[in-house]
N, C-alpha and C positions, 0 to 999 in steps of 0.2 A: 836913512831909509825908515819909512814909516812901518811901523811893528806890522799892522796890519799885512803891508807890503810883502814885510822879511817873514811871517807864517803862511803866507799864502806860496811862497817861494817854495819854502820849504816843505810844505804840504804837496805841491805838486810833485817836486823832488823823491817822496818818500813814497805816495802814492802811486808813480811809477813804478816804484821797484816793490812795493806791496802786492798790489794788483794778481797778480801770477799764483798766488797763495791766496788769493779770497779773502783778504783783508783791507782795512783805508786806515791811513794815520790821521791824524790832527793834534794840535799844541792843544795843551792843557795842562792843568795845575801839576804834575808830575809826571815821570813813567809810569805808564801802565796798562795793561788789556783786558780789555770787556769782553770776555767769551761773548754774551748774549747779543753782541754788538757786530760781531768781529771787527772791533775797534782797539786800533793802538791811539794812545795818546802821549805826548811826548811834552817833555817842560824846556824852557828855552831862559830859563833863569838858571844860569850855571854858579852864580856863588853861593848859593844857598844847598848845592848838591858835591860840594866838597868832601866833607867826613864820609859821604856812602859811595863816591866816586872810588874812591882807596879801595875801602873794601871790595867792590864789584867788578873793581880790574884786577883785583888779587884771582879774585873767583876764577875769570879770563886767561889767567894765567896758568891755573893750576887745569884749564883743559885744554893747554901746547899747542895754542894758538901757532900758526906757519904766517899770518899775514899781521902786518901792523894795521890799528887803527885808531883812530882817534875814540874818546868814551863815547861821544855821542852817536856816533857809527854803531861800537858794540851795542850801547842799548836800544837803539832801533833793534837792532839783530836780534836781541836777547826778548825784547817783547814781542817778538817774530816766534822766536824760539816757542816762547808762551801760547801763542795761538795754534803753533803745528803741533805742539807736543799736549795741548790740551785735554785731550780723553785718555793718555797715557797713565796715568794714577787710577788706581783703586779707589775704592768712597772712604774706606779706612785711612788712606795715604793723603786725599783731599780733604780730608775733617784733622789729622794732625795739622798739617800744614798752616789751616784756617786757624786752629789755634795757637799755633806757637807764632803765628803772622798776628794774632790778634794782643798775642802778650807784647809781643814786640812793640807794637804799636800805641798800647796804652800805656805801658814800663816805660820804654826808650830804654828794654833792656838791651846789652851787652851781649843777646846772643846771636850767634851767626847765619844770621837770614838769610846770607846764600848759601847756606848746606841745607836747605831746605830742599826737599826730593825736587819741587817744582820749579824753583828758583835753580838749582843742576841741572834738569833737564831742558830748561828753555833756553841756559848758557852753555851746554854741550851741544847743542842742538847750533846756536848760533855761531860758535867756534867749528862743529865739522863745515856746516856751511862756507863760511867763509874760508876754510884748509880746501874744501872740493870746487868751492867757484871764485877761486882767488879774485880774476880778471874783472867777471861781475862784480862783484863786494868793492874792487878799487875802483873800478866808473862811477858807482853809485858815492863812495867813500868822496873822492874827489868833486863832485858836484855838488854836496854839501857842505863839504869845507869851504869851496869857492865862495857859496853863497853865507856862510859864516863868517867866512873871512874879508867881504863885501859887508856887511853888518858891523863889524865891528868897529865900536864906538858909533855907530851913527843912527842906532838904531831907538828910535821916539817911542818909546814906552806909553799904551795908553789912548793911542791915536785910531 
């Protein structure tokens, strides 16, 4: 499947279930949400998101997740989480976070970016979701995997 093909798949897939929340997804260079956008962006290179996978399912865990899902599920959900929970921080809560997100990022320190107030809220937020719309979260869940699971290995990097 040509890459092009397997994000355009995917993008519909996600847009779908975006939609409803005032948001669009698209592949890009990582996870992540552009408030000024109401853009998620999602990465589709999964071995280079190994060491912060651990961590970020740990995170998923420790808020009693009821439904199983695969990581790339949860962080759809999680930069979902990011766009609803958005105006939830103070400017004081938004300016720590900016910086301990900034040390983190220049360091490659050691410290744990998901106890970050905004990084909790946007993973409590995608955990109750998925505990109150199990049914929804498995449709959606399954029709990416499908298409994942369709890509794999066949997918032409580039094209």
């Amino acid at each position: 499947m040509e890459y092009k093909v397997f994000c355009n798949k995917i993008n519909e897939i996600t847009n779908e279930f975006t939609k409803k929340f005032g948001c669009r997804a698209m592949c890009g260079p990582d996870f992540m949400y552009c408030p000024g956008l109401d853009l998620i962006f999602y990465e589709l290179d999964f071995s280079c998101r190994q060491k912060y996978t651990r961590d970020f399912l740990q995170s998923v865990k420790r808020q009693k997740p009821k439904v199983r899902l695969n990581s790339f599920v949860w962080s759809i959900l999680h930069e979902l989480g990011h766009h609803i929970t958005n105006d939830d921080l103070t400017e004081e809560e938004e300016r720590y976070c900016d910086r301990k997100r900034a040390r983190v990022m220049r360091t490659k320190a050691k410290h744990p970016y998901y106890n970050l107030p905004d990084e909790v809220m946007a993973t409590a937020w995608a955990v109750e979701y998925a505990n109150t719309h199990t049914e929804e979260v498995r449709e959606f869940s399954e029709k990416l995997l499908a298409v994942l699971s369709e890509a794999r290995g066949t997918v032409v990097v580039g094209i």
